[in-house]
C-alpha positions as a printed NumPy array, in Angstrom:
array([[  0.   ,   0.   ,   0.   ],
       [  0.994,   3.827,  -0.735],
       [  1.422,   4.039,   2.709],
       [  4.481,   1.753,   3.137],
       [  6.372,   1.157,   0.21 ],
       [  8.607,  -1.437,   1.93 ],
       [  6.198,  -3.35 ,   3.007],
       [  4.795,  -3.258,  -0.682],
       [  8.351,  -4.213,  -2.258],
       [  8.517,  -6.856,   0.748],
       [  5.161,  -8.162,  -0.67 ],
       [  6.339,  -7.912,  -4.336],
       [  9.193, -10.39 ,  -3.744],
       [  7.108, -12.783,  -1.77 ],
       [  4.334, -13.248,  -4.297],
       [  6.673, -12.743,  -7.427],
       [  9.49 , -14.764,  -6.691],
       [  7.508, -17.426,  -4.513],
       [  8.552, -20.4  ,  -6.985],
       [ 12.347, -18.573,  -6.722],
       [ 15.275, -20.772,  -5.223],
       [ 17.888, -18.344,  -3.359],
       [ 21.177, -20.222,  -3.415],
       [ 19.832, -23.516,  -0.732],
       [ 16.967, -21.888,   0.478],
       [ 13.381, -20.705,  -1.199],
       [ 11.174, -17.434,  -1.086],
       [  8.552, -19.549,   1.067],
       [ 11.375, -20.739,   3.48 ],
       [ 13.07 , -16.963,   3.863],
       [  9.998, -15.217,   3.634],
       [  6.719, -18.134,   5.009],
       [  3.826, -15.698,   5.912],
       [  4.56 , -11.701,   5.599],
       [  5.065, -10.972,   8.77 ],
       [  7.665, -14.23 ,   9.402],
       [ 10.728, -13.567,   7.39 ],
       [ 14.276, -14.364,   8.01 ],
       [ 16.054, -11.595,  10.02 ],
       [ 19.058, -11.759,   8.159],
       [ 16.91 , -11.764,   4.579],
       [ 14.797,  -8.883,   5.677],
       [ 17.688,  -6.831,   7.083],
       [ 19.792,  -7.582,   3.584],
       [ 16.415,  -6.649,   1.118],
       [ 16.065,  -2.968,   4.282],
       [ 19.331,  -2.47 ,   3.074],
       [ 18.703,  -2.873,  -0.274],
       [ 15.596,  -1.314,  -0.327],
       [ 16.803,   2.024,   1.458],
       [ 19.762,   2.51 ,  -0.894],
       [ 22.354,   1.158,   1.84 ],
       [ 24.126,  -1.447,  -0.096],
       [ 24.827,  -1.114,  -4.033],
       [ 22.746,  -3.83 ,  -5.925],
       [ 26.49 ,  -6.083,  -6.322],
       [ 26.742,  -5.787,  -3.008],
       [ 23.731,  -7.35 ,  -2.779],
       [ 24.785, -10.258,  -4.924],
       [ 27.949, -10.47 ,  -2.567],
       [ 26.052, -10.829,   0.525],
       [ 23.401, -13.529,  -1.398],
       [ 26.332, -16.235,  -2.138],
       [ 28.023, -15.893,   0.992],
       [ 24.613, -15.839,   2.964],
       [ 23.127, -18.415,   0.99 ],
       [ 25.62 , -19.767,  -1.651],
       [ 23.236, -17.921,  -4.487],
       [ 24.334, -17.811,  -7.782],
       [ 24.642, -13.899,  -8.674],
       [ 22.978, -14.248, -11.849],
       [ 20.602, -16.262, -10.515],
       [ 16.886, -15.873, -11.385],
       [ 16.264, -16.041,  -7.82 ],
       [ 18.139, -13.346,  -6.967],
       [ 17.579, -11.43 , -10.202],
       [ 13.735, -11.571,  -9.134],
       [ 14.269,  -9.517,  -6.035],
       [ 16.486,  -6.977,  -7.598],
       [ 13.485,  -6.867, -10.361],
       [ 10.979,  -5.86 ,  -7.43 ],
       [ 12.902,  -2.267,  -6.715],
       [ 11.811,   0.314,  -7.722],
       [ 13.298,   2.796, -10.187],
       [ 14.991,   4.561,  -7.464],
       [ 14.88 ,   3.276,  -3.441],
       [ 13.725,   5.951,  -1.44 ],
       [ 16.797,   7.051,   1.053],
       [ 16.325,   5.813,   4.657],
       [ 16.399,   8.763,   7.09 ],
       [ 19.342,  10.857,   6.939],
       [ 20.751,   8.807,   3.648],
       [ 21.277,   9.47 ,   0.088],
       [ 20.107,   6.313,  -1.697],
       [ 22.047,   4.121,  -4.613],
       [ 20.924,   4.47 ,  -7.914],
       [ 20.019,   1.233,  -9.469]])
């Protein structure tokens, strides 16, 4: 909803990439209901999200986390689910995409 576009991206990923293997774990085992997602998922996709970490950084943290592929279409569906531009956390100047 309009009214918290993280919690709309957050839904994005977990209905779009719901079939989508992430290195040896799924969307329904990182993300099960929408409020029970993995802490260190949901902390990597804030960060993502709020223009903290650069989309390769993402990648990075996605094979060491969960021994993802980079090109993966698992983790290629999240990065599809940003939008155009992340809007900067408090106080931050977000990554371009």
């Amino acid at each position: 909803n309009a009214s918290d576009p993280f919690g709309t991206f957050l839904g994005q990923v977990r209905n779009n990439c719901w079939n989508e293997q992430i290195g040896r774990r799924s969307i329904p085992q990182l993300m099960p209901t929408p409020n029970n997602i993995d802490d260190s998922f949901m902390d990597l996709l804030s960060q993502l999200y709020f223009g903290k970490i650069r989309v390769g950084g993402v990648r990075s943290k996605l094979e060491g986390f969960l021994d993802a592929r980079p090109d993966s279409s698992g983790v290629n569906c999240i990065l599809q689910q940003l939008p155009a531009r992340a809007p900067a956390a408090p106080g931050l100047t977000p990554f371009s995409r």
